[in-house]
N, C-alpha and C positions, 0 to 999 in steps of 0.2 A: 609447470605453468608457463608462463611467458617471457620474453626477452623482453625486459624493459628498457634495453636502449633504442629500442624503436618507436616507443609507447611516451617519450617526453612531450610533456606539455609545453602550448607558449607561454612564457610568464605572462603574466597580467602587464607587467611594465613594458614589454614591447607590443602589445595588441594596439589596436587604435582606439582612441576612447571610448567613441563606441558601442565598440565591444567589448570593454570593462567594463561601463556602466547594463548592458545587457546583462552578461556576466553576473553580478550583483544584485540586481532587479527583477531576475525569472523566476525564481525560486520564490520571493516572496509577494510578488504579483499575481502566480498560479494558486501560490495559496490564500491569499486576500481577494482574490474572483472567485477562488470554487468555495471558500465559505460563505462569502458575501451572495453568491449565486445558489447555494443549498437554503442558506436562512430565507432568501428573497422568493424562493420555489417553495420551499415547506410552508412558508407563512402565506404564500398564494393558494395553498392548496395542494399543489401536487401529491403524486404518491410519493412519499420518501425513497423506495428501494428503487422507482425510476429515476429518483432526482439523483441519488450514489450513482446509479449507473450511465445515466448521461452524462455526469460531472467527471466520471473513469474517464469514460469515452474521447472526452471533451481535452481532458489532462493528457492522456497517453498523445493525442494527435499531436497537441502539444508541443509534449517532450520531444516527438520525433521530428519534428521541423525545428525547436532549438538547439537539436543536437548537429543540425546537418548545419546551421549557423552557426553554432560555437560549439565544437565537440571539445572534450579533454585534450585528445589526440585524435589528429586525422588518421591515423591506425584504427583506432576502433569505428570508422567507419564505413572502411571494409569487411566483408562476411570473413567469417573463419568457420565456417559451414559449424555454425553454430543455431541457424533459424529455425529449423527442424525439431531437434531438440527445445528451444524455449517455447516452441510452438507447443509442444508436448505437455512440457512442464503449464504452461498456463493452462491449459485444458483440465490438465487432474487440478491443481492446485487453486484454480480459480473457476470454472466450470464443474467440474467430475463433483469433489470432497467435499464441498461447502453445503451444496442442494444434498447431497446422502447423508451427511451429516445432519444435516438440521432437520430432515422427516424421521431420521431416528430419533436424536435428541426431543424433538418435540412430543414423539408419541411414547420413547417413556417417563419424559419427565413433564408430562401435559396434566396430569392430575396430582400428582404435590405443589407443580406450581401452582394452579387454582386454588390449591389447599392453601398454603402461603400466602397466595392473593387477597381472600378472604378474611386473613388477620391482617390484610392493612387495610381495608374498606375497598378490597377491588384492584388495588396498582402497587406499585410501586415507585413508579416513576413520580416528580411534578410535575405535573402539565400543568400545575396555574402560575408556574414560574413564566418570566417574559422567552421569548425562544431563543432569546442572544444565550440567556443562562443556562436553558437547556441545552443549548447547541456546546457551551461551554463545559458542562459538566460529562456531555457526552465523551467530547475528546481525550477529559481525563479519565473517567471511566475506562473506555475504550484503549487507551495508549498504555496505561498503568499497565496491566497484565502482560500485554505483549510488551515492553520493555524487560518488565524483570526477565519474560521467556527467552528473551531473544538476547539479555548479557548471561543468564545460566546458561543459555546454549553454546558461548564462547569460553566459560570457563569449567565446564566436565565433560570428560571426553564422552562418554555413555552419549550426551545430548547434542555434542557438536557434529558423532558421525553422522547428524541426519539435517544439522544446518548447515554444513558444512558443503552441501550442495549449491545451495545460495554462493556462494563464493568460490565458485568452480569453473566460475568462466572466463576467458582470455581476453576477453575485452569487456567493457560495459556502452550497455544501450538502452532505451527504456524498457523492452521486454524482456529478457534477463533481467531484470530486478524481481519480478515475478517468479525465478527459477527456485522450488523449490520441493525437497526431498516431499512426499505423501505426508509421513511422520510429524513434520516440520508444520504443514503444512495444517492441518488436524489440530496440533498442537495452536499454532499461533487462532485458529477461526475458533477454537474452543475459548479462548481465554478473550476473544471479541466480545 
């Protein structure tokens, strides 16, 4: 993997304030805009899968400009000719699997889920919950599965030879976080 004596961070106590308060604030001001900005677009109307996908768009751009403002290490803001490959990787794992996946999924399980649907009066969901709850039920829904996926993929080997791509890279950037095996990949958007 990597030399990490190249790879040290500034501590936080020599940055300039700043930049610790930056630091401390990105993280949960991107996620307090893109919920606040999903709930504020869904309860306007919008399409939901536009509003996740502008809200992606919106975060990656993001990351990529607070990463060039306060990286870990200025090392990881050089290429290690790694672009090509994550280019790759988000293509199958976020473009390619998710759309094949879901017109499979759909069309063989589109008539037991109607069948199910029909023993709750039609849904499942609440839609006459206010959207703060829905929005909040969503993310545990949604996060549940893939956590337990993704600590069994650390703890048996069978499961980790295919996350263990995720953690194959010699630096981190925003798009490498997206680096991952097909398997993996499959795995985590089935349990979404």
């Amino acid at each position: 993997f990597m030399d990490t004596s190249t790879v040290r961070p500034t501590p936080l106590a020599q940055m300039p304030a700043w930049r610790r308060v930056f630091a401390w604030t990105i993280f949960p001001a991107n996620l307090l805009a893109a919920l606040g900005g999903g709930i504020f677009a869904i309860g306007a109307g919008w399409n939901p899968e536009w509003t996740v996908i502008a809200i992606s768009i919106a975060t990656a751009v993001l990351l990529a400009v607070a990463e060039g403002i306060q990286p870990h290490s200025r090392y990881w803001l050089k290429s290690q000719n790694d672009i090509a490959t994550d280019v790759l990787h988000v293509g199958l794992s976020t473009w390619l699997i998710p759309p094949t996946f879901e017109a499979v999924f759909r069309g063989l399980l589109l008539i037991p889920i109607i069948q199910l649907a029909n023993l709750h009066e039609g849904r499942f969901w609440p839609a006459e919950w206010p959207l703060a709850m829905q929005f909040a039920l969503a993310l545990v829904v949604g996060e549940f599965f893939q956590y337990w996926w993704h600590r069994l993929a650390h703890e048996h080997d069978v499961l980790w030879r295919f996350h263990a791509t995720h953690h194959s890279t010699k630096r981190l950037y925003w798009m490498n976080s997206m680096r991952f095996h097909p398997v993996d990949s499959l795995a985590q958007y089935t349990l979404e």
